[in-house]
C-alpha positions in Angstrom: 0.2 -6.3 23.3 -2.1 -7.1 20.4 -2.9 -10.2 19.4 -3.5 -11.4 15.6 -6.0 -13.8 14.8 -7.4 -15.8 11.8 -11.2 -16.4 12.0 -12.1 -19.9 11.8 -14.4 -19.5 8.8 -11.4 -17.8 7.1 -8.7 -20.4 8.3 -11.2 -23.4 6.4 -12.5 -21.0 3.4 -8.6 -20.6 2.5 -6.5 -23.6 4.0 -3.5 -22.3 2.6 -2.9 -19.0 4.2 -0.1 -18.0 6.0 0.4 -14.3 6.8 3.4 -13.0 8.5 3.5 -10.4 10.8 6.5 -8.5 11.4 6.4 -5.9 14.0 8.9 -3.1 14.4 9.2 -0.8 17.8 11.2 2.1 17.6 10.9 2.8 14.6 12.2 6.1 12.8 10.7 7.2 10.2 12.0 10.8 9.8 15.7 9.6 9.0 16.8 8.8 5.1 16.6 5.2 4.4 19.2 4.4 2.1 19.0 1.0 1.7 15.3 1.4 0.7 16.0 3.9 -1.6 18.5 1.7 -3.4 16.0 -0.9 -3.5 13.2 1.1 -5.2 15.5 2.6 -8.1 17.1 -0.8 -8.7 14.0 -2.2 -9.6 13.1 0.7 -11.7 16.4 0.3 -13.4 15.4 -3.2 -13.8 12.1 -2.4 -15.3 13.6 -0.2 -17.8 15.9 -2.4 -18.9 13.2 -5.0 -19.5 15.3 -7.9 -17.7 12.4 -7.8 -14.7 8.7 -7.0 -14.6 6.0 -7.5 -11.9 3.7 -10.3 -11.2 0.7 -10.1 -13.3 -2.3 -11.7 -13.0 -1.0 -14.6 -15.1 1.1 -15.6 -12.4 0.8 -18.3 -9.9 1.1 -16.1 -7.0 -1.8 -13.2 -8.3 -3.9 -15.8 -9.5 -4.1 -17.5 -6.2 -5.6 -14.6 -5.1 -7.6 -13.6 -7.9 -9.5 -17.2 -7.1 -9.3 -16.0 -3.2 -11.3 -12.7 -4.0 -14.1 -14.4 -6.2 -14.1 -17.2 -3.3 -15.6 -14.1 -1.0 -17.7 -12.5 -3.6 -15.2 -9.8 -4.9 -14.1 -9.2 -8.5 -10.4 -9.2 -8.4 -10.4 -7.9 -11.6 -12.4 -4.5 -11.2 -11.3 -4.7 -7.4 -7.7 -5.8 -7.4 -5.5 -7.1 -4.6 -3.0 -4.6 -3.6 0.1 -6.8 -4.7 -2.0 -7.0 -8.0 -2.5 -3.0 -8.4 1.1 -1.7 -7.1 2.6 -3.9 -9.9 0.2 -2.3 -12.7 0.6 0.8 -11.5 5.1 0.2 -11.9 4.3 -1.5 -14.9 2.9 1.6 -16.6 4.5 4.5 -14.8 7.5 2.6 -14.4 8.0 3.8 -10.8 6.7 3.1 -7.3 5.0 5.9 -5.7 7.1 7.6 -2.8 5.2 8.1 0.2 7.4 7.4 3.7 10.6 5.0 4.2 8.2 2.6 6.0 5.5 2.3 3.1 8.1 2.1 0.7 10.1 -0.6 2.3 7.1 -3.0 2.6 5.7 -2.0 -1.4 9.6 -3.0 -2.4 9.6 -6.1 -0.7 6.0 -6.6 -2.2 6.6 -6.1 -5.6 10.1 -7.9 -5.5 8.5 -11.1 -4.5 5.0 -11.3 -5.6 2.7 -10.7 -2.3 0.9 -8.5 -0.9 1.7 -6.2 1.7 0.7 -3.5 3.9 1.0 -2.1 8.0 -1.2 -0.7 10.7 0.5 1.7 13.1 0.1 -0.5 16.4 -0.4 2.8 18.2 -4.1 3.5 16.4 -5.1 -0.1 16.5 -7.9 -0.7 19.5 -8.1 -4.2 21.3 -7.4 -7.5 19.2 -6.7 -7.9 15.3 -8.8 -10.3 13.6 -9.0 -11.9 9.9 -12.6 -12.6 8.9 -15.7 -12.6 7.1 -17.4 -9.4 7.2 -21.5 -9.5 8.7 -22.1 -6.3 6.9 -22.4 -3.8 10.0 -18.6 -2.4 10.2 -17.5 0.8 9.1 -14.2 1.7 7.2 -12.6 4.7 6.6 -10.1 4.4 3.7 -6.9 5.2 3.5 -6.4 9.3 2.3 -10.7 9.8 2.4 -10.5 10.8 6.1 -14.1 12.1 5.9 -15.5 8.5 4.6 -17.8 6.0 5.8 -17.9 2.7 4.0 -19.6 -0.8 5.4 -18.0 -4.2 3.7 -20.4 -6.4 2.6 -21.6 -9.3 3.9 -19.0 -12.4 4.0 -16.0 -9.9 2.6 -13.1 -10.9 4.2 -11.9 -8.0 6.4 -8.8 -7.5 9.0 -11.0 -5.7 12.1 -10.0 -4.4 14.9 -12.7 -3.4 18.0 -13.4 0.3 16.5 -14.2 -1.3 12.9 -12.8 -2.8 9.4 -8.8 -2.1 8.7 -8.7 -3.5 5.1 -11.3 -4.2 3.2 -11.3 -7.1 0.9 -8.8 -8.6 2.5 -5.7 -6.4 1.2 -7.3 -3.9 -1.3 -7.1 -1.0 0.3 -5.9 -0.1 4.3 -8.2 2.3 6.6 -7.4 5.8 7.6 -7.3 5.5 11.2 -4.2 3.1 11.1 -2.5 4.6 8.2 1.5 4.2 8.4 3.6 7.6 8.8 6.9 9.0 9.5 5.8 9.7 12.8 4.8 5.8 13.6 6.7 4.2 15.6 5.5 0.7 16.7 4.2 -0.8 13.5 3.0 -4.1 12.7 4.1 -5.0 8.9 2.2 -7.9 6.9 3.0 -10.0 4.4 0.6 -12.6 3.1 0.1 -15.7 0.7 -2.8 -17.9 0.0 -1.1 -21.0 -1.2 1.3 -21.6 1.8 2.8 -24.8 0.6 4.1 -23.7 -3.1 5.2 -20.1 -2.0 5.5 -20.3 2.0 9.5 -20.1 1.1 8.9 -16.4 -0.5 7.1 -14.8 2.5 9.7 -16.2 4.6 12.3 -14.6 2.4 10.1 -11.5 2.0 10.0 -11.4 5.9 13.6 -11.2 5.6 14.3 -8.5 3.3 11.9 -6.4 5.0 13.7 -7.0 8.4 16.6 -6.1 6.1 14.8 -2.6 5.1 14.0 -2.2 8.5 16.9 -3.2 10.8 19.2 0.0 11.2 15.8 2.1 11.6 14.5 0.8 14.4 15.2 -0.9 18.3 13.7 -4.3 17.6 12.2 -6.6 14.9 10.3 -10.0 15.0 8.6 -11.8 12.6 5.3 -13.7 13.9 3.4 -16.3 12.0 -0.5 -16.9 11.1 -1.9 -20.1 9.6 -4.9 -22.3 9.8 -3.2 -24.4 12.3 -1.7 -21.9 14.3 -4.0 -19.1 14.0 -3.3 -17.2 16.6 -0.2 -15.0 17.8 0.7 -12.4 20.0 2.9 -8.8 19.3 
């Protein structure tokens, strides 16, 4: 079991967070995933046709967190959230990257509904998760730089586990350690929003097409919630 946790200086700093956390055991990640396959290329094919587009930072729901980054100190606009630089990035190829049924799932469901997302394979995660501010003396690995040591500064919000930092500012960028694979097969999923009370309805319907994604390729699925007045839960 691991429980999730939002730090209390993170839970006042940013009232209106609410992440959810949905974990999925069992998981297969060496079948074909139809379902997510369909998904991706139907909002290529949307994108093409110029009848859909992703977020930008003009919107409500990347501006939030534009104002969240500069809140902890980090330019959102030379550092981006991920939500922020997986929609640029379709924008101008006008694909999203392929890496594994799982990742691809979560950056559908991300880029469909505004938010960002990401996972930590539940197997590689030490001890308890926690959302906080940063002291300056953890150590990250990122994600595909294996051989990397970085340390977050000072009051960057970080998720941490008891081995060190598994995103760094906030959602940029996910560690190495906890990367998502075929091979994983407990995985905790996250989907997040700063302004709870205008978008709280999207996540919850995120949740739900990821469970969607997920369902026939896997044993089980929950969703768990995280917010400033519940700020604690359990997987």
């Amino acid at each position: 079991m691991t429980t999730f946790r939002i730090g209390p200086a993170v839970a006042e700093a940013f009232p209106g967070t609410l992440v959810v956390i949905v974990t999925a055991t069992g998981l297969r990640g060496h079948e074909l995933w139809p379902a997510t396959t369909v998904a991706l290329q139907d909002l290529e094919q949307q994108l093409a046709a110029g009848v859909w587009r992703p977020a930008d930072e003009s919107d409500p729901r990347i501006e939030a967190w534009h104002t969240a980054y500069r809140a902890f100190g980090t330019n959102p606009r030379r550092i981006r959230p991920s939500v922020d630089a997986l929609g640029r990035r379709m924008a101008k190829t006008g694909a999203l990257p392929r890496i594994n049924p799982a990742v691809d799932s979560y950056n559908t469901v991300s880029v469909r509904h505004g938010l960002p997302a990401g996972a930590f394979d539940l197997d590689h995660v030490t001890g308890d998760v926690e959302i906080r501010h940063a002291d300056g003396t953890e150590t990250f690995t990122p994600l595909g730089a294996a051989d990397t040591v970085e340390h977050p500064k000072p009051g960057e919000v970080v998720y941490t586990d008891t081995t060190g930092v598994l995103t760094r500012h906030w959602n940029h960028r996910d560690a190495h350690r906890t990367r998502v694979t075929e091979k994983s097969t407990h995985v905790a999923f996250l989907l997040e929003t700063v302004a709870a009370t205008r978008d709280g309805h999207l996540l919850r319907a995120a949740a739900d097409d990821l469970r969607t994604l997920l369902g026939p390729h896997c044993e089980h699925s929950t969703a768990h919630y995280l917010s400033p007045a519940h700020s604690e839960t359990t997987v």
